[in-house]
Residue frames relative to the residue before (quaternion, step in Angstrom):
aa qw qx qy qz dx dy dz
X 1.0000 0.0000 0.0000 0.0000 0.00 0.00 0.00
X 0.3215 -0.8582 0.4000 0.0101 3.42 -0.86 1.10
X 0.0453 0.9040 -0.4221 -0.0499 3.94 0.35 0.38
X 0.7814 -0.4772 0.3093 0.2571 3.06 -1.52 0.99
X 0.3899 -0.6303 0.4852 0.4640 3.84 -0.17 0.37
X 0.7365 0.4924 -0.3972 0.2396 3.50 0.45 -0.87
X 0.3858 0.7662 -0.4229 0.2921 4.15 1.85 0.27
X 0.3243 -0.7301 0.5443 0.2559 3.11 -0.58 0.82
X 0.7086 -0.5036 0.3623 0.3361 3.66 -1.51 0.61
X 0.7906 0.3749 -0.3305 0.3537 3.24 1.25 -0.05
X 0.6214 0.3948 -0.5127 0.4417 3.17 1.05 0.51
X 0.5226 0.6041 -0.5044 0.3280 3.49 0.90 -0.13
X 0.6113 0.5135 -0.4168 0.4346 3.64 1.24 -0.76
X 0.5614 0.5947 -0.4159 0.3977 3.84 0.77 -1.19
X 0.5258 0.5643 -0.4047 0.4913 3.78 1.23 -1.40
X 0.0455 0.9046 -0.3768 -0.1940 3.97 -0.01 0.14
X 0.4233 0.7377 -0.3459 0.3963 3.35 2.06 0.45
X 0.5338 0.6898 -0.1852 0.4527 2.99 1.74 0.06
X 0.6821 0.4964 -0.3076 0.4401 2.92 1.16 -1.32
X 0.5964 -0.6059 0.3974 0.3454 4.02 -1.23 1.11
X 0.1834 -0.6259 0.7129 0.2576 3.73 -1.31 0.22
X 0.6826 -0.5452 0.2695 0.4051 3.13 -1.40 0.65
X 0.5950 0.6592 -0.3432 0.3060 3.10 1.33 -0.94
X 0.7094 0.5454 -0.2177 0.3897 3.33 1.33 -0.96
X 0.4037 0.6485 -0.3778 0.5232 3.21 1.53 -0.17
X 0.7926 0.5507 -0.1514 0.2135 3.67 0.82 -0.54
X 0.5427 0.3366 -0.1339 0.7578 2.83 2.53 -0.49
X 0.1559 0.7211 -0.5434 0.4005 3.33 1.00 2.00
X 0.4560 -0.6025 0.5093 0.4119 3.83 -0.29 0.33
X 0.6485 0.4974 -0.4379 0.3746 3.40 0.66 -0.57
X 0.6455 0.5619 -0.2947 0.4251 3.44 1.02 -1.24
X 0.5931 0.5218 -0.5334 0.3023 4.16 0.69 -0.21
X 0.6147 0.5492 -0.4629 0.3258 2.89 -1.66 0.68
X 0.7303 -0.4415 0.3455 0.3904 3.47 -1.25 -0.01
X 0.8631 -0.1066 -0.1443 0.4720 3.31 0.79 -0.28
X 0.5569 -0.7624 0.2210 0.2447 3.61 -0.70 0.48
X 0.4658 -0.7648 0.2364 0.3771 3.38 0.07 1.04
X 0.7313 -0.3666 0.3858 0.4267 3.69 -1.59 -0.15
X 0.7526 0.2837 -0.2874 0.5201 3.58 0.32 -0.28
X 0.5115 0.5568 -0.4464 0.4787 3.85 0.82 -0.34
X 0.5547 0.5864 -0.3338 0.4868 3.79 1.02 -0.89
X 0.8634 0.3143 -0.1714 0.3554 3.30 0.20 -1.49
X 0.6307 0.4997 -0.4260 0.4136 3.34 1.53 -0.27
X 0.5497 0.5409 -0.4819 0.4160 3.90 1.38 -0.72
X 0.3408 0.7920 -0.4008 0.3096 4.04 1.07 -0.77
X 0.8681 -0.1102 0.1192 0.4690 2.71 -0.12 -1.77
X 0.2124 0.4219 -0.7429 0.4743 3.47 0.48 1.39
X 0.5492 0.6508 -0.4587 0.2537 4.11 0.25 -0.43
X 0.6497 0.5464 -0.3047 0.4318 3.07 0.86 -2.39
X 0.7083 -0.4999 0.4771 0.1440 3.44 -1.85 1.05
X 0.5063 -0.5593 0.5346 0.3808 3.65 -1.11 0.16
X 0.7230 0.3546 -0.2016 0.5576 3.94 -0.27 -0.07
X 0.7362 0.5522 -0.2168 0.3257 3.54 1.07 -0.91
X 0.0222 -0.7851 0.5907 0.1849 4.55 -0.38 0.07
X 0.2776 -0.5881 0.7594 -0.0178 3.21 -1.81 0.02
X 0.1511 -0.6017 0.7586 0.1991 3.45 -1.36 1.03
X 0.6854 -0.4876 0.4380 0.3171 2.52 -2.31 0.63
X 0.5904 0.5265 -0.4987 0.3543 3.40 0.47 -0.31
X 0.5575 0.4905 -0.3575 0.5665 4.20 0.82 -1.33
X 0.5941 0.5736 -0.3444 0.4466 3.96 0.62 -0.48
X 0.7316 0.3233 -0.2160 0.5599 3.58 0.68 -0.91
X 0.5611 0.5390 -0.4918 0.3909 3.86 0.88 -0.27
X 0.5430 0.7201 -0.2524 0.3507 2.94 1.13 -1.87
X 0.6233 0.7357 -0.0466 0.2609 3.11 1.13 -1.67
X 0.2014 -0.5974 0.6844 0.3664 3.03 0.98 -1.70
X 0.8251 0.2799 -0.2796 0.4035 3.87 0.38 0.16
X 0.3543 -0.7031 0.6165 0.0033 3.68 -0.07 2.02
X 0.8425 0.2129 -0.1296 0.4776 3.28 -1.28 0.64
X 0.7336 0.4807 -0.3013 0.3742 4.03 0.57 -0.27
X 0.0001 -0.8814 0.4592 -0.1110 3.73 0.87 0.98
X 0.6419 0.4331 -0.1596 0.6122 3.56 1.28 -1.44
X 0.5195 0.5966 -0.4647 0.3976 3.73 1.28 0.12
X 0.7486 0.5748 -0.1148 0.3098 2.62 1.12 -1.43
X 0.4986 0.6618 -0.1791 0.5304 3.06 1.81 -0.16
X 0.6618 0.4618 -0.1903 0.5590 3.36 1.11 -1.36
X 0.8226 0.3252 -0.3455 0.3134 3.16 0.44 -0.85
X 0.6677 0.4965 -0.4067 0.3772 3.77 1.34 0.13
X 0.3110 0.6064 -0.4366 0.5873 3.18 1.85 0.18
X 0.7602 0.4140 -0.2588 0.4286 3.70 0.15 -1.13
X 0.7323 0.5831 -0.3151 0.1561 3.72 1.04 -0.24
X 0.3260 -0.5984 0.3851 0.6224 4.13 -0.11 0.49
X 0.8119 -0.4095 0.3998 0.1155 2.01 -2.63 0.65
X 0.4424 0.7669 -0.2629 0.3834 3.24 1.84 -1.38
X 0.7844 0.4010 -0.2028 0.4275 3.66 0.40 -1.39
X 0.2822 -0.7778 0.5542 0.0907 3.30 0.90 0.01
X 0.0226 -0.8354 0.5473 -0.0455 3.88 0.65 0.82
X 0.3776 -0.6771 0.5667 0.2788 3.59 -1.21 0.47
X 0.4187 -0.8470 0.3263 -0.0303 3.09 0.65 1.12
X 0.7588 0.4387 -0.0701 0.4763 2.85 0.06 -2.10
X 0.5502 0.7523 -0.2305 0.2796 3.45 0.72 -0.60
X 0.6582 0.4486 -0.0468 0.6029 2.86 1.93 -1.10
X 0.1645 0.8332 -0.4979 0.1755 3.88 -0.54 1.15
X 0.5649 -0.6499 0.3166 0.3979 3.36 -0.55 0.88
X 0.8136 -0.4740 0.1487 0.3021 3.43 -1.73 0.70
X 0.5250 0.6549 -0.3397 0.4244 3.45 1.42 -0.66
X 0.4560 -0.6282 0.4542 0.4373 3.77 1.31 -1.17
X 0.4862 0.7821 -0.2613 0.2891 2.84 1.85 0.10
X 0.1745 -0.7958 0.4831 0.3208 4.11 -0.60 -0.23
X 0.2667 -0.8858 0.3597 0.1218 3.01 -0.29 1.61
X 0.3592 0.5651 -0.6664 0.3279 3.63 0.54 0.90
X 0.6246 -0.4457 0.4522 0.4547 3.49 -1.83 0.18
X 0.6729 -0.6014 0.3084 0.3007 3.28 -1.78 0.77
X 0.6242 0.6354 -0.1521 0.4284 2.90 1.71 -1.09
X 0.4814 0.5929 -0.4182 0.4917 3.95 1.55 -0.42
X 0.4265 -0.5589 0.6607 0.2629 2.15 -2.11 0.94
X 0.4869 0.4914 -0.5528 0.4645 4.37 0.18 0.44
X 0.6558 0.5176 -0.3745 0.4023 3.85 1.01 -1.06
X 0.8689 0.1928 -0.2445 0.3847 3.42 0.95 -0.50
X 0.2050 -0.8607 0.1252 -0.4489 2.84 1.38 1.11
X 0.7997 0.3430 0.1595 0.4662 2.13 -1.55 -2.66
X 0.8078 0.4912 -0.1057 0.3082 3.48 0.18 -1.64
X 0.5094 0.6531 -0.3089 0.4675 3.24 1.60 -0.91
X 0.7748 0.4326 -0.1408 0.4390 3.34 0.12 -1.98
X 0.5779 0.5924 -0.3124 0.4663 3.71 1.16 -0.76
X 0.5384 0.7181 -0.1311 0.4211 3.33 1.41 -0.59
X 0.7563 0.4405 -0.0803 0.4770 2.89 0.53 -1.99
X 0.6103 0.6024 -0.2398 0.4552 3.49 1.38 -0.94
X 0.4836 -0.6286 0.4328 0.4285 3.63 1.33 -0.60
X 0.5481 0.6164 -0.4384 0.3572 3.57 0.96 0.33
X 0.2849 -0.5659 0.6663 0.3932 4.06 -0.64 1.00
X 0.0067 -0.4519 0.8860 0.1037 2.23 -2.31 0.24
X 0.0347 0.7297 -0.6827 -0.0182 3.02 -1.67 0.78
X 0.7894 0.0981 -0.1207 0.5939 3.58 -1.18 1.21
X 0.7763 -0.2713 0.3895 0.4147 3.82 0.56 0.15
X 0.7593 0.3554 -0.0960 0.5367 3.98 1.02 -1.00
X 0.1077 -0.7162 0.6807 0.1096 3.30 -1.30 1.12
X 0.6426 -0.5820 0.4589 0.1942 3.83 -1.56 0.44
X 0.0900 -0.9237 0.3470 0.1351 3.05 0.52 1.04
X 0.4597 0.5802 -0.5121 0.4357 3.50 1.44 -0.08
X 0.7212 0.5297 -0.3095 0.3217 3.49 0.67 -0.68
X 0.8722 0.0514 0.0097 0.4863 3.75 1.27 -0.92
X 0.1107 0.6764 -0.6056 0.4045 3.37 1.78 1.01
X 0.2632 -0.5953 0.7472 0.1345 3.20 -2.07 1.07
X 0.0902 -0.7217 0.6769 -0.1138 2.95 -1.09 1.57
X 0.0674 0.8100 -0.5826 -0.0038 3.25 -0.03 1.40
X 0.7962 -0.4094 0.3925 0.2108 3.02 -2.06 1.10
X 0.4887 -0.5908 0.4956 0.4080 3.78 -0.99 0.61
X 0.2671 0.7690 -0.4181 0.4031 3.48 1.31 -0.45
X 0.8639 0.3397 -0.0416 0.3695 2.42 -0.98 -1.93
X 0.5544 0.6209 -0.2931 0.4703 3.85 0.91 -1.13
X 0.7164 0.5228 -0.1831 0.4241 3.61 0.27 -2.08
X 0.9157 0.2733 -0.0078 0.2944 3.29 0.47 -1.54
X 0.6676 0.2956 -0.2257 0.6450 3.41 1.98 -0.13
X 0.6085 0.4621 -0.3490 0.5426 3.37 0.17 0.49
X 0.4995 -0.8064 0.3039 0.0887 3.58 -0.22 1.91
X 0.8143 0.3228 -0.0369 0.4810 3.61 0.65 -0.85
């Protein structure tokens, strides 16, 4: 399905055939080859995280295979096509916070779609004891390519 340039990111997310499976995250150009790159990682990641569910970027880069690479994790969903339609929002710094300005239009957004999903937000911040994805070594060991 094909949309008008002039759709905003939020209805293309609502569109939800769009939205990447991890699997698709894997027949990225970035991902050919013997081993998958640093941003392939972080994009199969969080195509993972749950609807209703977030992740900081930092549990992202562990997740990853990449301790210590949070501002990666940043670059590299900045760096991702448009095409995959990532679940972004999902992803928020360690506090539970969303770290665009209050005053953006991505900050409210971010906050919107986080919404729609059933997640509070309040002031910008979501409770992470309450809706942090905490996946299983399972789930880690046995979906997650590399």
């Amino acid at each position: 399905m094909r949309f008008a340039k002039d759709k905003s990111p939020l209805y293309r997310y609502l569109e939800q055939d769009l939205v990447i499976s991890p699997e698709d995250a894997l027949d990225m150009p970035h991902t050919q080859g013997a081993a998958l790159s640093p941003m392939a990682k972080i994009w199969h990641i969080v195509a993972m995280i749950p609807l209703g569910k977030v992740s900081s970027y930092g549990k992202v880069a562990d997740f990853a295979g990449l301790p210590g690479r949070a501002r990666y994790v940043s670059k590299a969903l900045k760096s991702a096509p448009e095409h995959l339609s990532l679940p972004w929002h999902r992803v928020l710094n360690s506090q539970g916070k969303i770290s665009f300005d209050k005053h953006s239009a991505s900050f409210q957004e971010q906050m919107e779609l986080l919404r729609l999903e059933g997640v509070t937000v309040n002031c910008g911040k979501v409770d992470l004891s309450e809706c942090e994805w905490q996946p299983d070594m399972a789930t880690l060991v046995m979906s997650i390519p590399f």
